[in-house]
Biopython code that builds the backbone (N, CA, C, O; Angstrom):
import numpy as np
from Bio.PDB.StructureBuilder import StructureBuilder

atoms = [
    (1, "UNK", "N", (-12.820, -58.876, -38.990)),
    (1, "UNK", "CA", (-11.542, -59.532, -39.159)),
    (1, "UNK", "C", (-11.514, -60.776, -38.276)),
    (1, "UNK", "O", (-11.817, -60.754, -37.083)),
    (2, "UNK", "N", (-11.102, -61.939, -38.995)),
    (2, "UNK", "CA", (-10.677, -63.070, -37.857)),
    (2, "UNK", "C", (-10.012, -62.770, -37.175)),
    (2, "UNK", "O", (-9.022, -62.138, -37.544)),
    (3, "UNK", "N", (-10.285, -63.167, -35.427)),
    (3, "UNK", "CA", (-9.279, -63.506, -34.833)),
    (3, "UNK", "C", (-8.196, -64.480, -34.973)),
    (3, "UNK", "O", (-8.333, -65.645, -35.347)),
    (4, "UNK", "N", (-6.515, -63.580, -34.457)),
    (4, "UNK", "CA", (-5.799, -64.455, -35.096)),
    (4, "UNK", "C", (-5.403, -65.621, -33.872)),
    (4, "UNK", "O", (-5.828, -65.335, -32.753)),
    (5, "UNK", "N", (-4.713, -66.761, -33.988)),
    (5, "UNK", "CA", (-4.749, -67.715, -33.379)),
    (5, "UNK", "C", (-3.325, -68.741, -33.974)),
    (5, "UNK", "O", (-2.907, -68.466, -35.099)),
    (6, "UNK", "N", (-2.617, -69.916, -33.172)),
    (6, "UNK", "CA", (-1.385, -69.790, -33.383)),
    (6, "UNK", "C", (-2.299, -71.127, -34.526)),
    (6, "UNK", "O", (-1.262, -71.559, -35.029)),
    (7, "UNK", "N", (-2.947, -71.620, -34.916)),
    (7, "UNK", "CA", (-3.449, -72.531, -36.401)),
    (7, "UNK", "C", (-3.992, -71.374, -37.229)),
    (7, "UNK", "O", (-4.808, -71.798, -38.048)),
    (8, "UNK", "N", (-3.809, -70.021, -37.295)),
    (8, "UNK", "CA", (-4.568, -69.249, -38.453)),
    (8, "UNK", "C", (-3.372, -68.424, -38.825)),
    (8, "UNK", "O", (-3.280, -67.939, -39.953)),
    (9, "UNK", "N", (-2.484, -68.257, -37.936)),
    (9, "UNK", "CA", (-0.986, -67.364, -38.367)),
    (9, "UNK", "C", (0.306, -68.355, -38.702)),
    (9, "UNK", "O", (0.331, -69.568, -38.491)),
    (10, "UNK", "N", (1.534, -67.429, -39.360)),
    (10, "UNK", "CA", (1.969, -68.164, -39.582)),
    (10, "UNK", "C", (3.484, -67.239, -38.626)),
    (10, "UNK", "O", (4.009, -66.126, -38.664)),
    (11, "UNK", "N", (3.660, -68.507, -37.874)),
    (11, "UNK", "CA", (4.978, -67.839, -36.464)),
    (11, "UNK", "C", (4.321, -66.584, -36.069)),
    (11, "UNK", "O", (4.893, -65.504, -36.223)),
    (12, "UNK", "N", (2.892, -66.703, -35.456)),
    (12, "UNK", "CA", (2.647, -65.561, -34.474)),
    (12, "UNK", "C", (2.280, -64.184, -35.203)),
    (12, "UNK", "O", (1.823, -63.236, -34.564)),
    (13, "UNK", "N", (2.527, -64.129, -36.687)),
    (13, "UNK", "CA", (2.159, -62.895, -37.587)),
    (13, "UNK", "C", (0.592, -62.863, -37.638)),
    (13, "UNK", "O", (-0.020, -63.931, -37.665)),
    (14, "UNK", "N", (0.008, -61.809, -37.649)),
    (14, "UNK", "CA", (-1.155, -61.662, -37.645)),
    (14, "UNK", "C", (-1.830, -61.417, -40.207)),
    (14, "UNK", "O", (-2.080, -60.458, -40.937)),
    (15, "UNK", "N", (-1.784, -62.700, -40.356)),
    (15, "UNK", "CA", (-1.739, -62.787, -41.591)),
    (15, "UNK", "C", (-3.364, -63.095, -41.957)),
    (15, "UNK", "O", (-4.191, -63.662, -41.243)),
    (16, "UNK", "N", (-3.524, -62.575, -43.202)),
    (16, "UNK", "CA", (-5.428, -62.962, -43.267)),
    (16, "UNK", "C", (-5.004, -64.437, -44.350)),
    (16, "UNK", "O", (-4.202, -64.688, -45.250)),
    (17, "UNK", "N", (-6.186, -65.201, -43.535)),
    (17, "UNK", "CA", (-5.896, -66.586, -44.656)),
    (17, "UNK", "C", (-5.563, -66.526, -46.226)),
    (17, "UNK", "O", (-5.090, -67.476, -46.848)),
    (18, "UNK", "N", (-5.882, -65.251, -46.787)),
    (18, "UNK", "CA", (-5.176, -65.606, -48.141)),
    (18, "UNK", "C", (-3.871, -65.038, -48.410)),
    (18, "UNK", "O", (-3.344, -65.348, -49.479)),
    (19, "UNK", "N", (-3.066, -64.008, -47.370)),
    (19, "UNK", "CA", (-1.881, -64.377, -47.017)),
    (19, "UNK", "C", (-1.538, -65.794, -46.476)),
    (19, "UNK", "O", (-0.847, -66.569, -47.137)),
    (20, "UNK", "N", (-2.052, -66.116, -45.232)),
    (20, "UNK", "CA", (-1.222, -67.296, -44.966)),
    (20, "UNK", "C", (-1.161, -68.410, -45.923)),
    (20, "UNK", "O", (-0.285, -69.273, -45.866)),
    (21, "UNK", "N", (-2.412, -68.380, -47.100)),
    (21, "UNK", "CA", (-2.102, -69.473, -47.932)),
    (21, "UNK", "C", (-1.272, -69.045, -49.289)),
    (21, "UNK", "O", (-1.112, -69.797, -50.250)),
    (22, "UNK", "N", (-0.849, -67.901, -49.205)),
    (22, "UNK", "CA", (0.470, -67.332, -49.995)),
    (22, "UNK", "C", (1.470, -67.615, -49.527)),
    (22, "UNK", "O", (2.419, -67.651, -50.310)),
    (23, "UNK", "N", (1.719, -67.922, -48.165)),
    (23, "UNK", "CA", (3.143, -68.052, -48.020)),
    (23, "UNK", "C", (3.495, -70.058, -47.572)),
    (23, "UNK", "O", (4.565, -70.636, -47.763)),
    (24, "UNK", "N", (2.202, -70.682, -46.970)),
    (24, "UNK", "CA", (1.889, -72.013, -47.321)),
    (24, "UNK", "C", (2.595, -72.556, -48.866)),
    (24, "UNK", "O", (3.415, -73.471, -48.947)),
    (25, "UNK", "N", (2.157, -71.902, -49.822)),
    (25, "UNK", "CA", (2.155, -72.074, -51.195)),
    (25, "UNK", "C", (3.487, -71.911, -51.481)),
    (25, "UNK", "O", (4.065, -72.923, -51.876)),
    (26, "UNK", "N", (4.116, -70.909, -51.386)),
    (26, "UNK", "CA", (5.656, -70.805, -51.410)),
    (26, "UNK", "C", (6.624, -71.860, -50.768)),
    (26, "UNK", "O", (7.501, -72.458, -51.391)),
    (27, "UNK", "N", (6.299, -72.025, -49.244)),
    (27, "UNK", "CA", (7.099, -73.109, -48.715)),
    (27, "UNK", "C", (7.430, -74.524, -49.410)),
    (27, "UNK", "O", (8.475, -75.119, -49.672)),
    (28, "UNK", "N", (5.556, -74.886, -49.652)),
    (28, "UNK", "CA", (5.253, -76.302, -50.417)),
    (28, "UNK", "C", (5.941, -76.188, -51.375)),
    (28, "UNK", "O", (6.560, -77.224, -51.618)),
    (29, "UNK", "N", (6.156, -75.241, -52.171)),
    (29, "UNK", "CA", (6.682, -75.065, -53.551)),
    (29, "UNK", "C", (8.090, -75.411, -53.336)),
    (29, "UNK", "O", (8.751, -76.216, -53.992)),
    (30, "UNK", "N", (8.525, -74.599, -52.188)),
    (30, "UNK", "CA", (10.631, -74.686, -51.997)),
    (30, "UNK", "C", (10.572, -76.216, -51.710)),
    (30, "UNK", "O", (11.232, -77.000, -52.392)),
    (31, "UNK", "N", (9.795, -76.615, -50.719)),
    (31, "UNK", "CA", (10.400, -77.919, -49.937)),
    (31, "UNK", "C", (9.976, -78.994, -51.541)),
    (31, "UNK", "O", (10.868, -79.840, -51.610)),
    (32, "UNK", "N", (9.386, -79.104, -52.238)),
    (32, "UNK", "CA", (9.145, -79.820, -53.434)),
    (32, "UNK", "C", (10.542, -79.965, -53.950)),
    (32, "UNK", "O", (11.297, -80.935, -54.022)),
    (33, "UNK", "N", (10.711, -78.101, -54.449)),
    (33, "UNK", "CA", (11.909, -78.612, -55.227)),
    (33, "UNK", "C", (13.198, -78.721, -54.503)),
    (33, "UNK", "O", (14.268, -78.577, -55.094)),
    (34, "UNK", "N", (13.121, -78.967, -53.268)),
    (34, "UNK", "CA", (14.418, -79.689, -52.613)),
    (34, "UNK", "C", (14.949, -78.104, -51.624)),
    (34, "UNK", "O", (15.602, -78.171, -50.583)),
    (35, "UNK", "N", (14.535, -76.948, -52.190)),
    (35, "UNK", "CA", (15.258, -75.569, -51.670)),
    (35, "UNK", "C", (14.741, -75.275, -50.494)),
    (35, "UNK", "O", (13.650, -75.617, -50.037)),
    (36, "UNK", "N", (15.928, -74.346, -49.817)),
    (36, "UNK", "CA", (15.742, -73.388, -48.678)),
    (36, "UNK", "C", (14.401, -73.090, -48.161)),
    (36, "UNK", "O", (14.981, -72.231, -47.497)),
    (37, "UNK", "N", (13.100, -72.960, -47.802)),
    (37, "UNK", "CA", (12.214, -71.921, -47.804)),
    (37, "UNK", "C", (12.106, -70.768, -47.454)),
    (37, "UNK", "O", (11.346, -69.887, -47.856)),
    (38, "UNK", "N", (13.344, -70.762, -46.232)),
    (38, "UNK", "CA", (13.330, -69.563, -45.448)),
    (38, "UNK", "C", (14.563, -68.261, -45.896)),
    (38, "UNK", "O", (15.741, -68.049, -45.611)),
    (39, "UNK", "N", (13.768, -67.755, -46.537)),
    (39, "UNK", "CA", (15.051, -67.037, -47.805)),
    (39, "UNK", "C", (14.700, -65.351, -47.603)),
    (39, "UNK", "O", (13.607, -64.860, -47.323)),
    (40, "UNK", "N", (15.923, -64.690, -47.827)),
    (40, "UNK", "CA", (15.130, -63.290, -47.697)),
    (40, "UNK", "C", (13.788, -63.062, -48.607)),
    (40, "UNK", "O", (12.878, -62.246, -48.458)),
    (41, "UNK", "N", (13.991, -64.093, -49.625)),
    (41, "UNK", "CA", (12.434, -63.818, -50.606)),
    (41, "UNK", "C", (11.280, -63.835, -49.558)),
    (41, "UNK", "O", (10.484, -62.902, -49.454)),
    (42, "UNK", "N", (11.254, -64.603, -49.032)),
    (42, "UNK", "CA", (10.132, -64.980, -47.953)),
    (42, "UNK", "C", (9.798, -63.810, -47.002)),
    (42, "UNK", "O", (8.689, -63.276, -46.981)),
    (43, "UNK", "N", (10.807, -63.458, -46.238)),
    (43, "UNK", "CA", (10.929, -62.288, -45.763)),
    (43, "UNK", "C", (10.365, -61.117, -45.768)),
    (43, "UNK", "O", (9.573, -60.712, -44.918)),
    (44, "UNK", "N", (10.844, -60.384, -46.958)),
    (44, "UNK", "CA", (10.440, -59.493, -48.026)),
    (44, "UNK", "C", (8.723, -59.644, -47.931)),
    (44, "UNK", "O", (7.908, -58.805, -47.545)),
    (45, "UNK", "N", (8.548, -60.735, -48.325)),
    (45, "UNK", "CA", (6.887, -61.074, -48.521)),
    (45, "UNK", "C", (6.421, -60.679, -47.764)),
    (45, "UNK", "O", (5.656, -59.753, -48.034)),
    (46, "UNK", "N", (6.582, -61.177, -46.066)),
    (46, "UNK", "CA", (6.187, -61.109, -45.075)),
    (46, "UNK", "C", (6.115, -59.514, -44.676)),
    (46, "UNK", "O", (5.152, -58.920, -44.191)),
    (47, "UNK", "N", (7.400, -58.996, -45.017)),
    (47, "UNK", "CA", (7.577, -57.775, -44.905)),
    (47, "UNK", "C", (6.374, -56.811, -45.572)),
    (47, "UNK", "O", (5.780, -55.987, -44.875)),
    (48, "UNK", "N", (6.121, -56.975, -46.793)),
    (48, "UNK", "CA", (5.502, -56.680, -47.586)),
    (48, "UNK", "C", (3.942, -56.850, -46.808)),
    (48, "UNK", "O", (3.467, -55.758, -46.496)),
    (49, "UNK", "N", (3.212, -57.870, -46.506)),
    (49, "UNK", "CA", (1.978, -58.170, -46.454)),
    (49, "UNK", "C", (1.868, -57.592, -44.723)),
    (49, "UNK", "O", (0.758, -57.310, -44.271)),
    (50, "UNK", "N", (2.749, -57.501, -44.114)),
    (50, "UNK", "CA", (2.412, -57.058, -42.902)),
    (50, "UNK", "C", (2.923, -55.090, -42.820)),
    (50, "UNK", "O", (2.431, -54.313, -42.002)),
    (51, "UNK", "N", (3.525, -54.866, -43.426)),
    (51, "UNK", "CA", (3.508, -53.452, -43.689)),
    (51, "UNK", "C", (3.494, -52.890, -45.738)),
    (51, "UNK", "O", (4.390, -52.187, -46.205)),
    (52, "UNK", "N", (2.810, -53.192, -46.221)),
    (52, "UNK", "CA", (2.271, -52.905, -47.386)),
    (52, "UNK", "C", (2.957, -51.693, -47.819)),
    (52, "UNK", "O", (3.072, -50.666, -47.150)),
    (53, "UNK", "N", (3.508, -51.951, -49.276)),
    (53, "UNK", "CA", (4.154, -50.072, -49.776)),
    (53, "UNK", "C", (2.538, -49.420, -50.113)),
    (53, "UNK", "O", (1.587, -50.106, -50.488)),
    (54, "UNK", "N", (2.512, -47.784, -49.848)),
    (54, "UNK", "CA", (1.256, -46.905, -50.585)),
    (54, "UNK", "C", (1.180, -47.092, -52.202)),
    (54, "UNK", "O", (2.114, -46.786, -52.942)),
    (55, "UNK", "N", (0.355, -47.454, -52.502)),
    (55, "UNK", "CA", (0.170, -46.786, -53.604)),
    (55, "UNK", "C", (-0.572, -45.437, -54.016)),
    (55, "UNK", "O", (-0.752, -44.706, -53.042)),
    (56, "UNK", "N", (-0.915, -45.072, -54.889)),
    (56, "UNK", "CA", (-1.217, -43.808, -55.418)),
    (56, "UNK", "C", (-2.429, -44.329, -56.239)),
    (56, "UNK", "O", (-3.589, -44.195, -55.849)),
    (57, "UNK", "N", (-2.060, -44.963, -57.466)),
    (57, "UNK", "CA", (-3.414, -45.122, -58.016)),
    (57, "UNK", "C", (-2.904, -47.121, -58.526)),
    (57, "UNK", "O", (-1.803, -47.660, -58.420)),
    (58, "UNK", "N", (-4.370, -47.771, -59.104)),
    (58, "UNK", "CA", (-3.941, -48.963, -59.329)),
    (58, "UNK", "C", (-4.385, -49.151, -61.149)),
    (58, "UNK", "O", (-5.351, -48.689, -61.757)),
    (59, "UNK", "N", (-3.355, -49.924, -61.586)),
    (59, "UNK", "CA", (-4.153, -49.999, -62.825)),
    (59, "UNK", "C", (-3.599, -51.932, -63.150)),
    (59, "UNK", "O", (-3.023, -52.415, -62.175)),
    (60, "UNK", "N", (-3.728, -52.690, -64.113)),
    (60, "UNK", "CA", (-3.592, -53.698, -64.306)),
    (60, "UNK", "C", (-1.985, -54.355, -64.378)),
    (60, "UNK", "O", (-1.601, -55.507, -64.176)),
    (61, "UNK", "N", (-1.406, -53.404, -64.666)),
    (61, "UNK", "CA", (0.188, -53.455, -64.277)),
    (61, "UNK", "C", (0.344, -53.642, -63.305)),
    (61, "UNK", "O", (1.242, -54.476, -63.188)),
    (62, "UNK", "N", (-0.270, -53.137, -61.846)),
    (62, "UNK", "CA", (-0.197, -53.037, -60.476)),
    (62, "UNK", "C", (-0.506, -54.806, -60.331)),
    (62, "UNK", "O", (-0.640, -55.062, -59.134)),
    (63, "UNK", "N", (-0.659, -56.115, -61.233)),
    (63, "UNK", "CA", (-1.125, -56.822, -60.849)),
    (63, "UNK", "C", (0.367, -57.674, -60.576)),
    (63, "UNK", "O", (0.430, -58.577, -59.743)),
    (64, "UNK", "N", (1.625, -57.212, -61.463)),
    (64, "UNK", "CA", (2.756, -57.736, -60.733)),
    (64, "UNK", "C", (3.514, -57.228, -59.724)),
    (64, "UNK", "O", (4.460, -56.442, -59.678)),
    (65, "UNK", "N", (2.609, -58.128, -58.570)),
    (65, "UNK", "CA", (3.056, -57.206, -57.103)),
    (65, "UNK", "C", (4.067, -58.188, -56.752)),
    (65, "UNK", "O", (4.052, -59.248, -57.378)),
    (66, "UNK", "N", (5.171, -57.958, -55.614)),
    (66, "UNK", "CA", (6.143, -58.730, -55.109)),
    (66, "UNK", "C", (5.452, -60.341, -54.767)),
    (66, "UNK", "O", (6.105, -61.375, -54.905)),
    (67, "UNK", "N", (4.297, -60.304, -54.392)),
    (67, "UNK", "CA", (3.940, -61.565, -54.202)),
    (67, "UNK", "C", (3.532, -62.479, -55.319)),
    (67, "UNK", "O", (3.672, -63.699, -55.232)),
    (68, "UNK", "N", (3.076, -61.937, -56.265)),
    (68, "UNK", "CA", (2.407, -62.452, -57.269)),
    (68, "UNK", "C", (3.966, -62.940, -58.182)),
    (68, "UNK", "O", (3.887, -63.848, -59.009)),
    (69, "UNK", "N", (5.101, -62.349, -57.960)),
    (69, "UNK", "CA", (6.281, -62.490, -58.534)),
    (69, "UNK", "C", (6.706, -63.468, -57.912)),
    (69, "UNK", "O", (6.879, -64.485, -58.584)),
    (70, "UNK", "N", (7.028, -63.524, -56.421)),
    (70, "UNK", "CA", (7.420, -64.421, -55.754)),
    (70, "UNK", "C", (6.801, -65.816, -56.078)),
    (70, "UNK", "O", (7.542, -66.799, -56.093)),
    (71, "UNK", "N", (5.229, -65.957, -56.386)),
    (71, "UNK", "CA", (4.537, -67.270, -56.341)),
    (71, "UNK", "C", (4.715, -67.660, -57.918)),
    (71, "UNK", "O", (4.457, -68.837, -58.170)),
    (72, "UNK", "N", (5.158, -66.762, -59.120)),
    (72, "UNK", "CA", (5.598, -66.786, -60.175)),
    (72, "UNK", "C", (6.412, -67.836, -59.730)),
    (72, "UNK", "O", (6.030, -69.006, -59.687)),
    (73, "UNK", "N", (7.685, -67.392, -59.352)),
    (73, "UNK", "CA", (9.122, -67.566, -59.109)),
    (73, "UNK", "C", (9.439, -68.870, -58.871)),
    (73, "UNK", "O", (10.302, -69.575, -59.395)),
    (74, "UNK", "N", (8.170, -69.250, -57.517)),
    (74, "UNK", "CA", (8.094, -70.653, -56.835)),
    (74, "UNK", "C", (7.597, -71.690, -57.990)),
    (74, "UNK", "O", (8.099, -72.797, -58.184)),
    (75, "UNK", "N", (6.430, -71.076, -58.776)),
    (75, "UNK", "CA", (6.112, -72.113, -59.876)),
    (75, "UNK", "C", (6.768, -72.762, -61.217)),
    (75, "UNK", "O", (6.328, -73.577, -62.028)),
    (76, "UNK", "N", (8.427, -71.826, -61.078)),
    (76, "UNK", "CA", (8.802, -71.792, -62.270)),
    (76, "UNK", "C", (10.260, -72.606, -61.128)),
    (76, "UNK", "O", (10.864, -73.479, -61.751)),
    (77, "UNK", "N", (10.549, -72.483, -60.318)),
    (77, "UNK", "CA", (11.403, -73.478, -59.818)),
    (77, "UNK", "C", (10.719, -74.796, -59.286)),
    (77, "UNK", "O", (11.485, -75.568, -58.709)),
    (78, "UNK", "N", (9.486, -75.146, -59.382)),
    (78, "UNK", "CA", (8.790, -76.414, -59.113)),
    (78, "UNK", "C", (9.169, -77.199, -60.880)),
    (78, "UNK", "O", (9.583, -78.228, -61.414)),
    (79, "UNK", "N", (8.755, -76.078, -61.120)),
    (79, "UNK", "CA", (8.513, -76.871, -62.767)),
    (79, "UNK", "C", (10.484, -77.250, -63.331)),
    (79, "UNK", "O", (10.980, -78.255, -63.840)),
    (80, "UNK", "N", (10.899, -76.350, -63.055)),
    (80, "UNK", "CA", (12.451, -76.682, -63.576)),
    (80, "UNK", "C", (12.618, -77.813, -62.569)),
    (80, "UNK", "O", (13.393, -78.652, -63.030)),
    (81, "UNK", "N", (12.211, -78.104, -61.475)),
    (81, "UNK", "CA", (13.015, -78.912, -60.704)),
    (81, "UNK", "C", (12.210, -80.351, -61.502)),
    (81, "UNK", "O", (12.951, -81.281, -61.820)),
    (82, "UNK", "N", (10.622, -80.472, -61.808)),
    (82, "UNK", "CA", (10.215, -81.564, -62.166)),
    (82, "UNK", "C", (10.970, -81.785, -63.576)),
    (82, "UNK", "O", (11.489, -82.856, -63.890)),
    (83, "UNK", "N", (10.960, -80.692, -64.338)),
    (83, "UNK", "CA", (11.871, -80.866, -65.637)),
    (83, "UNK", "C", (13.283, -81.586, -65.416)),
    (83, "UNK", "O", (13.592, -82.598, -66.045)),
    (84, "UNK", "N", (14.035, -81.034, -64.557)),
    (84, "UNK", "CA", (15.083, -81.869, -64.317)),
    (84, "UNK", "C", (15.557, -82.976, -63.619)),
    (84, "UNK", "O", (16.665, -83.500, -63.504)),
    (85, "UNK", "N", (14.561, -83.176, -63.228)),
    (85, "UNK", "CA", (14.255, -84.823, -62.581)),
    (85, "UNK", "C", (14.572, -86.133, -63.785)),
    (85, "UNK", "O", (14.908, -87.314, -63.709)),
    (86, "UNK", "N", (14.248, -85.155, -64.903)),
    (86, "UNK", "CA", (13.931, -86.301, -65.851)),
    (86, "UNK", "C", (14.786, -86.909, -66.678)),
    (86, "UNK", "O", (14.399, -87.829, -67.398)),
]
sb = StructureBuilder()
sb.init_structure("model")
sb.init_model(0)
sb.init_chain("A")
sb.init_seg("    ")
for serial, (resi, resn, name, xyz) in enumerate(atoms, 1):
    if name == "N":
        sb.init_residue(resn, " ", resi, " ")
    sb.init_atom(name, np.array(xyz, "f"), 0.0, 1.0, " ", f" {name:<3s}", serial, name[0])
structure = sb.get_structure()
């Protein structure tokens, strides 16, 4: 495991780089379209990636996880916001 370090975490969380570039990705996404970043959505995430729910078994359904929804979420308010720019 990398050591974590205050340029590899994000506020002191001990996150593995493809978390921290999940939640990178979200921010860029809010501050684009003009919004909040720091939202209980974010939260939640954080919540999520630093204490993980169990699962039981995984199958391809398991692929809409809270994060994968969340970065949904962010791409579909980037795109409405460029849509309504116009």
């Amino acid at each position: 495991m990398q050591e974590s370090s205050p340029g590899t975490t994000f506020r002191g969380l001990p996150l593995t780089p493809e978390q921290h570039s999940e939640i990178r990705h979200y921010i860029h996404c809010r501050e684009r379209a003009g919004k909040d970043w720091d939202t209980p959505e974010l939260h939640a995430m954080l919540a999520d990636m630093l204490d993980p729910p169990e699962t039981t078994s995984y199958s391809q359904a398991d692929d809409e996880t809270p994060l994968a929804a969340a970065r949904r979420l962010a791409d579909d308010d980037e795109e409405g916001g460029v849509a309504g720019a116009h």
